[in-house]
ZAMARGU-4260 file (C-alpha; in steps of 0.2 Angstrom, whole numbers, plus 5000, padded with zeros to 4 digits):
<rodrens>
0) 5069/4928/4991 | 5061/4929/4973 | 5061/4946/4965 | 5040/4945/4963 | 5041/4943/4983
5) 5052/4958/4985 | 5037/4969/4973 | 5024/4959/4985 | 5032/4968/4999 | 5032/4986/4993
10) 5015/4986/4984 | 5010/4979/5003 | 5018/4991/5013 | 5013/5005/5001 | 4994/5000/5002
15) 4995/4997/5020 | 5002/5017/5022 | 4987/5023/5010 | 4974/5014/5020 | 4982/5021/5035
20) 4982/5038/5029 | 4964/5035/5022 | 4959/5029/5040 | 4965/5047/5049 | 4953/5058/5036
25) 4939/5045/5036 | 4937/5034/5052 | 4921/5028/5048 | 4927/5017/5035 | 4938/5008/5050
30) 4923/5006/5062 | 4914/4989/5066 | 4906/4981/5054 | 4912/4997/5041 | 4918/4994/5023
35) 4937/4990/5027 | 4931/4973/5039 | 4918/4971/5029 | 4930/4968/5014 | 4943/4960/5025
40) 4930/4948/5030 | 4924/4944/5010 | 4942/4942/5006 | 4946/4930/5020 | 4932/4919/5013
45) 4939/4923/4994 | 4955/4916/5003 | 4947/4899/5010 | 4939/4896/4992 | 4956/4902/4984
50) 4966/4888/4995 | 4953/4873/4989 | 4956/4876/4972 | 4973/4877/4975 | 4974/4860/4984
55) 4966/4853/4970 | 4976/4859/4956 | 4992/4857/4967 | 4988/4839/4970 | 5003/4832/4959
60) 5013/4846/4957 | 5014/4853/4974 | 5026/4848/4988 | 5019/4840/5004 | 5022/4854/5014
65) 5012/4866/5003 | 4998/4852/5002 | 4998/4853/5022 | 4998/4874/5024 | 4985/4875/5009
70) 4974/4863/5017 | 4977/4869/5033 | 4972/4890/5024 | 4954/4883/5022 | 4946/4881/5039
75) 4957/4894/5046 | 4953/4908/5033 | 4935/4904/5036 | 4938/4905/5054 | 4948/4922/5052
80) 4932/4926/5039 | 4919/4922/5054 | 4929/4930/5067 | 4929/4946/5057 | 4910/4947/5056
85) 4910/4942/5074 | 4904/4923/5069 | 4888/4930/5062 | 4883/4939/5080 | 4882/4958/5071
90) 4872/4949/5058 | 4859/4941/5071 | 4861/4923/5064 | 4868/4922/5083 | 4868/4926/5100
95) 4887/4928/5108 | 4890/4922/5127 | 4893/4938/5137 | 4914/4937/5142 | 4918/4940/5159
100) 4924/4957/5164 | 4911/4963/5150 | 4909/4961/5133 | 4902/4946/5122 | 4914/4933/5116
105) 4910/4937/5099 | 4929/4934/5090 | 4945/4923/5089 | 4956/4935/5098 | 4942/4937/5114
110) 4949/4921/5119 | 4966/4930/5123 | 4957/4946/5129 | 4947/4931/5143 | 4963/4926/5147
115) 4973/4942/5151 | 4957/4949/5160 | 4956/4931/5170 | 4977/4931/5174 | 4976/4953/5180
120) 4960/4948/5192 | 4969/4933/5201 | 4956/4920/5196 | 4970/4908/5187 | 4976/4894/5198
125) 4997/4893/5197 | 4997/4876/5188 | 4992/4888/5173 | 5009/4899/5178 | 5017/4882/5180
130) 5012/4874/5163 | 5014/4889/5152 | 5033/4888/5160 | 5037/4870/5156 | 5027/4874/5139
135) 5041/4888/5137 | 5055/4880/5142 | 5051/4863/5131 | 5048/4875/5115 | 5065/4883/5118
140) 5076/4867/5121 | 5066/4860/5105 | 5070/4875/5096 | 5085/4874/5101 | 5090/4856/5097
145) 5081/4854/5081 | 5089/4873/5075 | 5094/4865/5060 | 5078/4861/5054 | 5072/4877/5059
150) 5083/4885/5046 | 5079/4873/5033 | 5061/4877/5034 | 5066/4897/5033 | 5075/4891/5018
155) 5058/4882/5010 | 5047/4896/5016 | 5058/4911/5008 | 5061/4904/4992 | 5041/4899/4989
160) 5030/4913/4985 | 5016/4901/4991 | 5024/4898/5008 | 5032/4914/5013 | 5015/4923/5010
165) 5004/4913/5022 | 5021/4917/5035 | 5019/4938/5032 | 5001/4934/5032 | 5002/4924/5049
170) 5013/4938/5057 | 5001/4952/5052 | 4986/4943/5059 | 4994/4941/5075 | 4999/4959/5077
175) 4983/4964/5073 | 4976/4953/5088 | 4991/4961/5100 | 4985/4978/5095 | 4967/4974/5099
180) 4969/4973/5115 | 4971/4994/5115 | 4957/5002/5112 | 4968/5019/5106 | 4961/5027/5089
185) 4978/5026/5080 | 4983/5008/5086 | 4963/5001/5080 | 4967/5009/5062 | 4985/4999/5063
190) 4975/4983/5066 | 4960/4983/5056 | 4973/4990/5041 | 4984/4972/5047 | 4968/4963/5046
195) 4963/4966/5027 | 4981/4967/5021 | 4984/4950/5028 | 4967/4943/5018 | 4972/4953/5004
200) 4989/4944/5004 | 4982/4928/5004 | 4971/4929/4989 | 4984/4934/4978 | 4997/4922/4986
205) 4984/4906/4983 | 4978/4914/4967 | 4996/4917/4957 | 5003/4900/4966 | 4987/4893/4957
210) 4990/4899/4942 | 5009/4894/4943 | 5003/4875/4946 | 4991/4877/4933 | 5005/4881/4923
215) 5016/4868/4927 | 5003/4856/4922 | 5000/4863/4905 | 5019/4863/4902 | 5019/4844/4907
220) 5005/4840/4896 | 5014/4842/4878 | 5028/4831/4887 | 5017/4815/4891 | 5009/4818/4876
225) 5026/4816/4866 | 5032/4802/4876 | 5015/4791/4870 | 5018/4793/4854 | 5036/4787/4856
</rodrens>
């Protein structure tokens, strides 16, 4: 692990304790549609336009793998950027479907809410029960079998700022939808806190890995230059 990712982690973990701390003397700034989603939800769409620009100057420079995650951070920034402002619902662009057991299916993590709500009252058949076993079991023998490659992935991921990012990034977004599913005060200040560090973390990952391949393509330039004139 580089030492700028080491830095990353404690400036993260020290704004995430100040937002915390913020949240429990003003928890007006943590509600629905208050200034901390709201500025999650901006950064999230910062994020999308960061990984575009990114996947273009990373074109030749980049690896394949980052090509595949930076294309892949665009339509799932926006969709983390949507979800945030319930998918323009709470802007009345739209009009959610009302969820059943109450509510309107109006973000990404109602969809695990629905199926939690569907699996307590009964009304999943057990082929569901039987799929999500052979799903389980499959992913353990591959994980398994193919262990090796699973540690040379960890290997890629914590040596590239770029890579290892979007992974914290990944794993605080799926916290945060884990602890919505509470509704306690102190567990929604943990989440909605998650929530913008994670968009937070992913403009400055895509923006310094931008400016790294930027970089990388100026050093190159005085090289081909040179090798013309030869």
């Amino acid at each position: 692990m580089s030492r700028i990712s080491v830095y990353a982690a404690i400036v993260l973990m020290s704004v995430g304790l100040v937002l915390f701390l913020v949240g429990l003397f003003y928890p007006g700034l943590f509600v629905e549609d208050g200034m901390i989603e709201t500025a999650g939800a901006t950064l999230f769409f910062a994020a999308a336009a960061s990984s575009l620009y990114c996947l273009i100057v990373s074109w030749k420079q980049g690896s394949r793998l980052e090509k595949v995650v930076t294309a892949l951070l665009v339509p799932v920034s926006l969709v983390l950027a949507l979800s945030e402002i319930s998918f323009g619902a709470r802007l009345g662009l739209v009009s959610p479907p009302a969820m059943y057991g109450g509510g309107e299916f109006d973000g990404g993590h109602d969809a695990l809410i629905l199926v939690l709500r569907l699996v307590r009252d009964g009304q999943i058949s057990g082929w569901f029960y039987l799929l999500v076993a052979f799903a389980s079991v499959t992913a353990g023998w591959a994980a398994y079998r193919w262990r090796h490659l699973g540690l040379a992935l960890w290997n890629d991921v914590k040596s590239n700022p770029l890579l290892l990012g979007v992974a914290v990034s990944a794993a605080m977004v799926a916290l945060a939808v884990i602890l919505d599913l509470k509704s306690q005060r102190h567990l929604s200040l943990i989440e909605e806190t998650l929530e913008f560090l994670c968009a937070a973390m992913l403009v400055v990952t895509i923006g310094y890995r931008s400016l790294m391949f930027r970089r990388e393509a100026w050093q190159e330039k005085p090289q081909n230059l040179s090798g013309r004139s030869i």
